[in-house]
PADRENRO-810205 format. One record per residue: residue number from 0; residue in three letters; z, x, y of N, C-alpha, C in turn. Coordinates in steps of 0.2 Angstrom, whole numbers. Layout:
N
(bakol NUM ALA (Z X Y) (Z X Y) (Z X Y))
...
# end
This chain:
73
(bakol 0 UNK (-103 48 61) (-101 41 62) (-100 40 69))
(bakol 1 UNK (-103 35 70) (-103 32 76) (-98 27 80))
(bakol 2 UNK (-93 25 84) (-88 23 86) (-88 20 94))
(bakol 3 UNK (-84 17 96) (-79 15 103) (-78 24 104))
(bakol 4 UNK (-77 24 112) (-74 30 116) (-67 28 116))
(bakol 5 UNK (-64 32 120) (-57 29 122) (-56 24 127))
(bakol 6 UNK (-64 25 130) (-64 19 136) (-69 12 132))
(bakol 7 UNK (-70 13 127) (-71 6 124) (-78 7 126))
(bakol 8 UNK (-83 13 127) (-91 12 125) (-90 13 120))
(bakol 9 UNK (-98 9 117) (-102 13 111) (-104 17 112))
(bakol 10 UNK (-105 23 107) (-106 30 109) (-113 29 105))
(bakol 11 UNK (-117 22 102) (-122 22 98) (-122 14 99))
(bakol 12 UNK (-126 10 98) (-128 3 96) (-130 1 88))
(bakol 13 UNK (-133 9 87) (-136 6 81) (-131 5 74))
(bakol 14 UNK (-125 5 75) (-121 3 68) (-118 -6 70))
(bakol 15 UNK (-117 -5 75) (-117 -13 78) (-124 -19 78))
(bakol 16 UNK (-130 -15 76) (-135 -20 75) (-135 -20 68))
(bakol 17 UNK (-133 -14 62) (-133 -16 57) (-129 -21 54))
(bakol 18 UNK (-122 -21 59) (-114 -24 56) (-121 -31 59))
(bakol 19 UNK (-121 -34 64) (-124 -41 67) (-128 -41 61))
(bakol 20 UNK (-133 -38 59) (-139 -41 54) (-138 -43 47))
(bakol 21 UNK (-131 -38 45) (-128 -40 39) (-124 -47 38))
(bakol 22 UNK (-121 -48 44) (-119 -54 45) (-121 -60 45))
(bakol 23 UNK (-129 -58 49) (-132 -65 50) (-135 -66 42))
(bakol 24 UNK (-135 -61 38) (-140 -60 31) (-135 -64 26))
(bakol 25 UNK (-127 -63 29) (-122 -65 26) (-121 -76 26))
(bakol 26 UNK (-122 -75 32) (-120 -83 35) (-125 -87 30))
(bakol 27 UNK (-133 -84 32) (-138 -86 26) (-138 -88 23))
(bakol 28 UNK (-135 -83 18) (-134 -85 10) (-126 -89 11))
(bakol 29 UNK (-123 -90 14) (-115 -94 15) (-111 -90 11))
(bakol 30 UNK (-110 -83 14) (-107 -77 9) (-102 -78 16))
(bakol 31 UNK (-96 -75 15) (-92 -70 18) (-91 -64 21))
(bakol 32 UNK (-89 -63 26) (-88 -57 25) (-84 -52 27))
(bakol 33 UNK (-81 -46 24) (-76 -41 27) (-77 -34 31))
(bakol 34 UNK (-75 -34 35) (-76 -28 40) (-71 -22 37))
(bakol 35 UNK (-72 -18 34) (-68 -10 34) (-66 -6 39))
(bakol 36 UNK (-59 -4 37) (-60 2 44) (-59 0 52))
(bakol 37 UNK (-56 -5 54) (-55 -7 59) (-51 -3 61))
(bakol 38 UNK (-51 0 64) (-47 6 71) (-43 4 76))
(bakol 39 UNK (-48 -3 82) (-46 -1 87) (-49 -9 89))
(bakol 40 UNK (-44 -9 96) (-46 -19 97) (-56 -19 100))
(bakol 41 UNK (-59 -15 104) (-66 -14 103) (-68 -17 98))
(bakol 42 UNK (-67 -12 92) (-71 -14 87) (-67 -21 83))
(bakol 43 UNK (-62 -21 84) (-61 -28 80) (-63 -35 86))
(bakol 44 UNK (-65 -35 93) (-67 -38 96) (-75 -40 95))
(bakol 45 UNK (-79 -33 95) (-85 -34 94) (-86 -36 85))
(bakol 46 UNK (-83 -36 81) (-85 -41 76) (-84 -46 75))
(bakol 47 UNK (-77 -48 78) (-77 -56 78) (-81 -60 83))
(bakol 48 UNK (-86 -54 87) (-90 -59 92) (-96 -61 86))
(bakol 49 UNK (-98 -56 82) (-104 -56 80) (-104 -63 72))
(bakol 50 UNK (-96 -62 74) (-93 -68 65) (-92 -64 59))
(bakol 51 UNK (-89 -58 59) (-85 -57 54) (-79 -61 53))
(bakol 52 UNK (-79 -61 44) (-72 -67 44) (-66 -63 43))
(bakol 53 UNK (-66 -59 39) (-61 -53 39) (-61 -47 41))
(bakol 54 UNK (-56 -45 46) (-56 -38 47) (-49 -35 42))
(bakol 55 UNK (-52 -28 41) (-43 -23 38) (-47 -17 39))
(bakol 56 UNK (-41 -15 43) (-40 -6 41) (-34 -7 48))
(bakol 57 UNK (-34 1 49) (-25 1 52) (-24 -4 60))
(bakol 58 UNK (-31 -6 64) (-28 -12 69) (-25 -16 67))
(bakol 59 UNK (-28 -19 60) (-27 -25 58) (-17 -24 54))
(bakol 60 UNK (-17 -19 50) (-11 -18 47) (-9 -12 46))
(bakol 61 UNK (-5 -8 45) (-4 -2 41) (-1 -1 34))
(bakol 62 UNK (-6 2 30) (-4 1 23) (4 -1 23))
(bakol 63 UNK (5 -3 16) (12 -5 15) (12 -6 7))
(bakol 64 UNK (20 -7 5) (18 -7 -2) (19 -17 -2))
(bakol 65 UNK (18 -18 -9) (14 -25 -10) (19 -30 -8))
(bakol 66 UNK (27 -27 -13) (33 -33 -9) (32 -36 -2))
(bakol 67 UNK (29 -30 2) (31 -31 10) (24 -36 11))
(bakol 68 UNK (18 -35 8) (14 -43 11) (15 -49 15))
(bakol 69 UNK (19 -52 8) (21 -59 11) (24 -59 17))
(bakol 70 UNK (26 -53 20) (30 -54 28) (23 -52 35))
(bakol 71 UNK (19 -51 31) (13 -50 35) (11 -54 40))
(bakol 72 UNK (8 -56 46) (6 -62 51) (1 -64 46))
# end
């Protein structure tokens, strides 16, 4: 699996033009869309350039149990 370094390259492009293609496939049809697995501000920066509407995985929040949601930003 391909990712950001610690200094914030891609160590691959090609999963970044997948994420943009599925995107633009997305806007198309007037779909939505959610990004999994967000790690690290990089990649949650590089998908909101591209137009992802949701991002989740641990940047975004650290699981929790359900009571605790509602206090979520």
């Amino acid at each position: 699996m391909t990712s950001a370094t610690s200094s914030g390259i891609w160590t691959s492009k090609r999963p970044m033009f997948s994420a943009a293609d599925h995107e633009y496939m997305a806007q198309a049809l007037r779909l939505g869309t959610v990004a999994e697995g967000v790690e690290d501000e990089v990649t949650a920066r590089v998908l909101r350039d591209i137009g992802v509407d949701v991002l989740q995985g641990y940047h975004v929040a650290r699981p929790c149990p359900a009571n605790e949601l509602a206090a979520l930003p």
